[in-house]
N, C-alpha and C positions, 0 to 999 in steps of 0.2 A: 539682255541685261545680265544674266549668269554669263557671259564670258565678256564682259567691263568695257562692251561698245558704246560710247555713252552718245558716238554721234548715232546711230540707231534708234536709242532711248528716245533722244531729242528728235530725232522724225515722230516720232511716235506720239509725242505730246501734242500738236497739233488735231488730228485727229482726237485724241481725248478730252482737248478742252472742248470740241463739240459735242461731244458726249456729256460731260457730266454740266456741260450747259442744257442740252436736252431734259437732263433729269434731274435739273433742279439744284445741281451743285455747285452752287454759281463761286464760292469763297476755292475749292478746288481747280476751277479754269482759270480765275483771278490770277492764283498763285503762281498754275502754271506759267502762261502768260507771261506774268511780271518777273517769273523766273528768267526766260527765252530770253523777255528785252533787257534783261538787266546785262545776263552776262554778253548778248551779242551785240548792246549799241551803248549799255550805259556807263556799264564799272570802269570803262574805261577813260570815262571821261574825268573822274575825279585822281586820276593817277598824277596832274601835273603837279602833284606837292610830295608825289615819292622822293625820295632820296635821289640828288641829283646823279643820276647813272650816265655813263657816257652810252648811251646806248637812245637807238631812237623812240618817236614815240608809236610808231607803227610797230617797231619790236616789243616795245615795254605792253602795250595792249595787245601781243599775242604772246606775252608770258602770262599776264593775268588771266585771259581766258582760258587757256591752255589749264594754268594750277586751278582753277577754280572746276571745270567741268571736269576735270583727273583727282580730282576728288570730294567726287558725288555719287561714286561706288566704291565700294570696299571688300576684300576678300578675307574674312577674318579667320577662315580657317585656312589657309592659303592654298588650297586645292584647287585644280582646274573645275572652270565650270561652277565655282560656288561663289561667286559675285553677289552681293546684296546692296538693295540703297540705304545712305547714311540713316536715314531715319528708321528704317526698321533694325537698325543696330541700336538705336538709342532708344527706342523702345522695348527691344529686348533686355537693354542695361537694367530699364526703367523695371522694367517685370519684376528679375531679379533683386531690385532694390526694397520693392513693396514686400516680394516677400521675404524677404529676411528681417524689414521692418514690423510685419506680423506675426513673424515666428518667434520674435524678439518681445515683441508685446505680452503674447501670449505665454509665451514660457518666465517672465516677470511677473503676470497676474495671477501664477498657481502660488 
């Protein structure tokens, strides 16, 4: 995952959705799962009301999948090797946001 293989990643989820089905994670496997078939059988099925492209539809459902899993990791500090997934970027936003929401709070109640 640090260096933005994301077909890798995606072997790798198979194997985990057994796992966290073993321990009880069942909203985690779900997701993943519903992740796999979306982008490998499903997103591509509502594409027929894109914008009339000359282009086919076995092309247009390998641009969509292609954009869609090219950006499910991100390098935000752009350095080799420092790949992260999108949700732990937006939880680290998320960090960020509380605290300055608290510090903000705090320094108005003195």
């Amino acid at each position: 995952m640090n260096y933005g293989d994301i077909g890798r990643v995606e072997d790798c989820f198979t194997p985990w959705i057994w796992i966290f089905m073993g321990c009880g994670k069942l909203k985690y496997a779900a997701e993943m799962r519903r992740y796999l078939e979306n982008v490998h059988f499903r997103f591509s099925a509502g594409l027929k009301y894109v914008l009339p492209l000359q282009i086919s539809k076995l092309e247009l459902k390998t641009i969509v999948r292609k954009a869609i899993r090219m950006n499910i990791l991100k390098n935000p500090t752009g350095k080799k090797g420092r790949f992260r997934a999108i949700d732990w970027i937006v939880e680290h936003n998320n960090l960020y946001t509380k605290v300055s929401k608290s510090t903000a709070i705090a320094s108005n109640a003195m």
